[in-house]
N, C-alpha and C positions, 0 to 999 in steps of 0.2 A: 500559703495558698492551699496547700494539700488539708492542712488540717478545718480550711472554709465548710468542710460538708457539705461541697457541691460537686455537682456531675461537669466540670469540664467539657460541653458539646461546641455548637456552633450559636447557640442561642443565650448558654449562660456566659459564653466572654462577650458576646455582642455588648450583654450587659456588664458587662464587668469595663469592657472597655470604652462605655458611653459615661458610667461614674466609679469608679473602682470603692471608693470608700463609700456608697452608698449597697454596694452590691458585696464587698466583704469589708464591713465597720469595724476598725481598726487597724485595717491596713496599713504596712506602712511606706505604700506605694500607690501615691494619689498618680489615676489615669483617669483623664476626659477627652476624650474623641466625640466631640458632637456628630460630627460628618460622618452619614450611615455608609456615606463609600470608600471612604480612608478605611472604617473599622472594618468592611469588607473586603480587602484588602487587604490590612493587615493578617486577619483569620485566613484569606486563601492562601496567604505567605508560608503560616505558619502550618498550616494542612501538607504545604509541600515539603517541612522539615519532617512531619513527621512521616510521607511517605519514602524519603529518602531513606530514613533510620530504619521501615520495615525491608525495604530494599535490598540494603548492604546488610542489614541480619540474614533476610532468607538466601543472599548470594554464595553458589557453591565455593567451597574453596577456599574461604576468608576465613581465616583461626587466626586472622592478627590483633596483637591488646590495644586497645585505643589507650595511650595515659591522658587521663582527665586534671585539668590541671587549672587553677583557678582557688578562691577562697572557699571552705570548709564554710557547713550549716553555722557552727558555732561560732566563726569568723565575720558569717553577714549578722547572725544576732545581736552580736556586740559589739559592731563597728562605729554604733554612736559613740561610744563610750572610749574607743580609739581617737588618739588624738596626735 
């Protein structure tokens, strides 16, 4: 997704999440949301993570490490290939 050379707003996921693989071809994450209120939705959901994450960065007094934890870039690439 990063590497799609699109601008991420409120308008390019609209699109992306009415056809994903029409909106970045070769994805390999087909999304269709026809319903323009579902994918409204969705985008308000997701506006809210990322105001929580500016939140708790600008919050005085937080010097705690988050451990991230979950699969590696190189883990989702070649997880077809995991069997």
């Amino acid at each position: 997704m990063v590497n799609s050379g699109l601008t991420w707003d409120e308008k390019t996921l609209d699109l992306f999440l009415t056809s994903s693989t029409k909106e970045v071809p070769g994805t390999a994450m087909p999304v269709a949301l026809p319903d323009a209120t579902v994918r409204a939705n969705v985008i308000a959901y997701l506006e809210t993570l990322g105001r929580a994450s500016a939140a708790e960065a600008s919050a005085p007094g937080t010097n705690e490490t988050v451990a991230i934890q979950g699969p590696t870039q190189d883990e989702l690439l070649h997880a077809a290939q995991d069997k």
